[in-house]
C-alpha positions in Angstrom: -4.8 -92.4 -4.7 -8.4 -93.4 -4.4 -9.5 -95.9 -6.7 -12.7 -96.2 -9.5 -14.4 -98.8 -8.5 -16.3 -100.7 -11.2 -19.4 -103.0 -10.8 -20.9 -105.1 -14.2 -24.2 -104.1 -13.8 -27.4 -105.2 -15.9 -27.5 -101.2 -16.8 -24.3 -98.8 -17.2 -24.0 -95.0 -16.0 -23.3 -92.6 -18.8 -22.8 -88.9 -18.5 -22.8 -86.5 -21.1 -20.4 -83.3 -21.2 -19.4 -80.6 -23.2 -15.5 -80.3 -23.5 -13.8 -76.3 -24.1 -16.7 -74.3 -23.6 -18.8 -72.8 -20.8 -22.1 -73.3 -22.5 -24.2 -76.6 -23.1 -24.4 -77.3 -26.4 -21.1 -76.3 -27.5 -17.7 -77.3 -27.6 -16.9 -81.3 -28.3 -18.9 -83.7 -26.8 -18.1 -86.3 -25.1 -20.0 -89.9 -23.1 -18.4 -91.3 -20.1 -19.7 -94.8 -19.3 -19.3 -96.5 -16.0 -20.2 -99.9 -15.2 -20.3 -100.8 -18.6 -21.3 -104.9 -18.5 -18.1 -106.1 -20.7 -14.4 -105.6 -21.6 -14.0 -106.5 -24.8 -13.4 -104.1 -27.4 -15.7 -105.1 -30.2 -18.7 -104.5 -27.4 -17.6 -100.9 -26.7 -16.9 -100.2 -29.9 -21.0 -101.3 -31.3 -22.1 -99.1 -28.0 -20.1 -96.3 -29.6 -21.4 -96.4 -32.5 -25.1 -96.4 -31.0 -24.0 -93.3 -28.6 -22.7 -91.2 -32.1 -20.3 -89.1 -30.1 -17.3 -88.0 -31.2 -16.0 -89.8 -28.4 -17.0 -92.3 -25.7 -15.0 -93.5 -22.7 -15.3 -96.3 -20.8 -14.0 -96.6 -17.4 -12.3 -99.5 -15.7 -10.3 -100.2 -12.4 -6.5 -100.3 -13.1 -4.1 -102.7 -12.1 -1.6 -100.2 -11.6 -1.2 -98.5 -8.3 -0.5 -95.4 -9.9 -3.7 -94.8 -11.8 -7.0 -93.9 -10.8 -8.8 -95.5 -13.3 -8.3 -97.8 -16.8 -10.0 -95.5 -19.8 -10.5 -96.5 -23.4 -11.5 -94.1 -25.6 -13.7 -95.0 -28.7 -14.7 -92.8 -32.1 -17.6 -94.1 -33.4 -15.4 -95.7 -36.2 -13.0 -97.3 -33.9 -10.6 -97.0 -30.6 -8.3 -94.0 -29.9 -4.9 -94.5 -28.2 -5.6 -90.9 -26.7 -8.3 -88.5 -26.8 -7.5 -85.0 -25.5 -11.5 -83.9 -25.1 -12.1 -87.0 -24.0 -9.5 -87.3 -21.4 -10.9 -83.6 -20.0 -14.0 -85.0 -19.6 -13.5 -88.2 -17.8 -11.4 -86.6 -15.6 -14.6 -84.2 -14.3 -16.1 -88.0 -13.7 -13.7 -88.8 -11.7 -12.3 -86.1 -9.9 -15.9 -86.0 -8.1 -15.3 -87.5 -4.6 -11.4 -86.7 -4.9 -9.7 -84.3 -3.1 -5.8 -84.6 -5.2 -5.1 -81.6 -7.3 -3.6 -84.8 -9.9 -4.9 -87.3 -11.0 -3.3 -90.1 -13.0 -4.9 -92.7 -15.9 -4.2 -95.3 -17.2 -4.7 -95.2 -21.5 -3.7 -97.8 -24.4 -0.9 -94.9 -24.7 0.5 -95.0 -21.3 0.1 -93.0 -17.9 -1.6 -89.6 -18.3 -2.0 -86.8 -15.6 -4.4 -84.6 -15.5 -4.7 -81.6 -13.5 -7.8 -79.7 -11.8 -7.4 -75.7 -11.8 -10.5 -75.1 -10.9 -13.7 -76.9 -10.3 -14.9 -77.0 -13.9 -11.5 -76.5 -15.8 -8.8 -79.1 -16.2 -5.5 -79.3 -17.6 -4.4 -83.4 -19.6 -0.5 -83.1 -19.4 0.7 -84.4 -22.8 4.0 -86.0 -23.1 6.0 -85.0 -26.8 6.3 -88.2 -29.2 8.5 -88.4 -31.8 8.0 -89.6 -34.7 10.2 -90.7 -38.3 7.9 -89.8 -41.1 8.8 -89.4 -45.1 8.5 -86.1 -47.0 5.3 -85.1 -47.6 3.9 -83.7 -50.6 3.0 -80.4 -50.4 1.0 -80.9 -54.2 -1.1 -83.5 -52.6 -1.7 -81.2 -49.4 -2.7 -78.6 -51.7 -5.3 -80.5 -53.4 -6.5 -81.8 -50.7 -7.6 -78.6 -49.4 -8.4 -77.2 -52.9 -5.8 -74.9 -52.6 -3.9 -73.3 -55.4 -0.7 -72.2 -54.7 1.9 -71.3 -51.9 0.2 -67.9 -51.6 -2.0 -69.1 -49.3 0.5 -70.2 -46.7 1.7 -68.3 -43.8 5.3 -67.5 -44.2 6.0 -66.7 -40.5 4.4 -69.9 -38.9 5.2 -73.5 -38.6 4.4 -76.4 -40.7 5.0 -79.9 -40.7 4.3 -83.2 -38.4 3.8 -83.1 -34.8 2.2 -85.5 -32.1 1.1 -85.2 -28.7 -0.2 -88.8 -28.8 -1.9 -88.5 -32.3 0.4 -87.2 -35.1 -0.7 -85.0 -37.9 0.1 -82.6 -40.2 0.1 -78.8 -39.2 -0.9 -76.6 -42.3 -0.6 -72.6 -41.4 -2.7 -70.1 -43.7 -2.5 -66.6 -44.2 -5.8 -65.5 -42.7 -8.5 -66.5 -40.6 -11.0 -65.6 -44.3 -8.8 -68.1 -46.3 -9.2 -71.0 -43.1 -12.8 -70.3 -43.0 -13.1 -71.0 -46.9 -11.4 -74.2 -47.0 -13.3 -76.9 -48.4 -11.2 -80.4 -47.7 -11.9 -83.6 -49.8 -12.5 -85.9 -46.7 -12.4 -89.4 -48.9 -9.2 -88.1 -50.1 -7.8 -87.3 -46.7 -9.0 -90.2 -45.2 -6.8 -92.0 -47.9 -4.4 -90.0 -47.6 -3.9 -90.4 -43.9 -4.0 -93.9 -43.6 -1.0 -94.6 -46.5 1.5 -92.2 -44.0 -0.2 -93.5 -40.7 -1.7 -90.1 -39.9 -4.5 -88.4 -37.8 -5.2 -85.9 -40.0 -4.8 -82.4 -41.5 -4.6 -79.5 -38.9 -4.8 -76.0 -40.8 -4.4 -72.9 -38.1 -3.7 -69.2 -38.8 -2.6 -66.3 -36.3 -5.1 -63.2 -34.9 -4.0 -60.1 -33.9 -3.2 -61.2 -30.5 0.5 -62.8 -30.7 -1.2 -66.0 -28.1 -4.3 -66.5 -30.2 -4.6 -68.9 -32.9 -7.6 -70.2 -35.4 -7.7 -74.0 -36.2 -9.9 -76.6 -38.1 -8.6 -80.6 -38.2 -9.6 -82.4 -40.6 -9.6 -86.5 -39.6 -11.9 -88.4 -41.7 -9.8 -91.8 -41.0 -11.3 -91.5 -37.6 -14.8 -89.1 -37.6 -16.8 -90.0 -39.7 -18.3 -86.3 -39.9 -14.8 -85.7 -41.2 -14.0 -82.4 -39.2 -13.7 -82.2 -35.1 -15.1 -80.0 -33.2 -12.1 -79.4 -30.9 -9.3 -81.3 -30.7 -7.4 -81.8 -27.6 -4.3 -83.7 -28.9 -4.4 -81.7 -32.0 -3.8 -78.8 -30.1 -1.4 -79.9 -27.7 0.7 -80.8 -31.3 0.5 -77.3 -32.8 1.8 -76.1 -29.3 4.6 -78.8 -29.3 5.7 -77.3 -33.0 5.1 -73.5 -32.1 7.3 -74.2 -29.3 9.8 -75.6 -30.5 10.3 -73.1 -33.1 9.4 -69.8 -31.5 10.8 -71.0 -28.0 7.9 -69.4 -26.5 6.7 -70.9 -23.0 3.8 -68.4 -23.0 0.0 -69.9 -23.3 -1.5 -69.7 -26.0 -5.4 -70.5 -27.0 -6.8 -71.7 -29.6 -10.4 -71.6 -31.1 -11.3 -73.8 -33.1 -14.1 -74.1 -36.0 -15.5 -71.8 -38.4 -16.4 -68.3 -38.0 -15.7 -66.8 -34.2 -19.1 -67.2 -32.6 -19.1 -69.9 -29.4 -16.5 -71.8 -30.8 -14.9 -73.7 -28.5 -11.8 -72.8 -26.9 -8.5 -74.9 -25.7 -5.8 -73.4 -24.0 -2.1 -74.6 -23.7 0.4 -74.5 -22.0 4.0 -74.7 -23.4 7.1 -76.0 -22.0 10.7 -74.4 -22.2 12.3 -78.0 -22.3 9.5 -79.0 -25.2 9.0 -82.3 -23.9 5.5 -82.1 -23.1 2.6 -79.7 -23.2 -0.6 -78.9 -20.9 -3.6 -79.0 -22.7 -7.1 -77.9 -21.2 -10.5 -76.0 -21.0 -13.8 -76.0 -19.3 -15.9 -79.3 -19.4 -19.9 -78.5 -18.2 -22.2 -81.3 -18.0 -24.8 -80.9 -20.8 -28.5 -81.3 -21.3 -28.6 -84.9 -21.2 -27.2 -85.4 -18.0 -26.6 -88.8 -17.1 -28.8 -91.7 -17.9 -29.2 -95.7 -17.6 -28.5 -98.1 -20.6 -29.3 -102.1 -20.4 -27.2 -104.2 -22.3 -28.3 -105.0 -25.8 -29.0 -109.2 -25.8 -27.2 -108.4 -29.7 -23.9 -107.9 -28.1 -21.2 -110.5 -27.5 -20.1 -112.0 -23.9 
């Protein structure tokens, strides 16, 4: 597999994309920074902060043969073991130049593969993760989204933990009206998520298409907006639990966001054994293109 190759330079490459959606502007955004002029964490993570996107990458070589490329993945609050968007949009960085159909890279979570189906839409393969959690309070989920009682829950779909590489808490509601009107107390979901080690809150409801779902994820411990846009890992986790209770291997897609207009859209791909799941979309380059950054003499060496 062809290699990145990196270069510490006095100014780093960044490129801008839009992540499940065919138009600029929309879907989750995402910078990929190459050349970037140090490794260490706290300096990626104050560039971060200074890009404001819901997630940056930076890309170094790897030291393993199989991957193309060592990525870390920053919030503007801190680092990510995985980012789903994220990984999408790195990999139409580096897939420029490459002529596999795969791709493998290298992530604080492991090996990741990631797939090209065609030139602008990708596929991240998602391994399942288990994970041992305690009971969780359905009262305090219920406040939390300043809901009243159970009537507002789907009884035909799904709830509890899942992961893909980020666990969190899959909440179905009865109607696409009700998951439009939610509005979640962020300070106390942040709290919240960080006592039971958490991403987040991830409310969905069904359409009238048996492969179409409605989502919103709520992950204040690690956007400081408090809601995604779209959430790659999020989804891969709802299909992981639909999965493994419907025993569907069918695609399903899922828009995410309020109301129905350009929302962005993820689609994934389930697996019969239930041990991983393909998660993907289109990734466009947006109106910022790419552009040149010097080092900040405030940063540490």
């Amino acid at each position: 597999m062809k290699k990145f190759f990196h270069t510490m330079h006095k100014c780093s490459n960044i490129y801008y994309y839009d992540v499940f959606t065919k138009k600029i502007g929309k879907g989750n955004s995402a910078a990929v920074v190459e050349n970037f002029f140090s490794n260490e964490k706290n300096n990626m993570l104050s560039f971060a902060e200074k890009i404001n996107k819901p997630a940056t990458i930076f890309i170094f070589p790897s030291k393993t043969k199989e991957a193309i490329a060592k990525v870390h993945f920053f919030s503007p609050k801190m680092e990510l073991d995985v980012c789903g968007h994220g990984s999408l949009a790195v990999s139409k960085r580096l897939f420029q130049g490459v002529d596999e159909k795969v791709i493998t890279i290298e992530t604080n979570n492991g090996l990741l593969d990631i797939e090209r189906k065609e030139s602008s839409i990708f596929q991240l393969v998602l391994p399942k993760k288990e994970e041992n959690y305690s009971r969780i309070s359905m009262k305090s989920v219920f406040s939390m989204l300043g809901i009243s009682n159970d009537n507002f829950i789907h009884k035909h779909l799904p709830w509890g933990i899942s992961s893909a590489g980020v666990p969190l808490f899959m909440f179905p509601l009865v109607s696409k009206e009700i998951l439009d009107s939610i509005i979640p107390d962020f300070q106390a979901i942040s709290e919240w998520s960080n006592k039971e080690n958490l991403g987040g809150i991830y409310i969905y409801t069904s359409s009238e298409r048996q492969d179409f779902f409605y989502s919103r994820c709520f992950n204040p411990r690690f956007n400081p907006k408090g809601e995604d846009i779209a959430t790659g890992a999020a989804a891969g986790a709802l299909g992981l639990l639909y999965q493994k209770e419907t025993k569907s291997s069918n695609d399903i897609i899922i828009s995410q966001g309020v109301g129905c207009e350009n929302n962005p859209e993820i689609i994934v791909s389930l697996d019969p054994s239930n041990n991983y799941v393909k998660v993907g979309g289109s990734v466009i380059i947006n109106n910022l293109g790419m552009q040149l950054t010097p080092p900040p003499t405030t940063y540490s060496v």
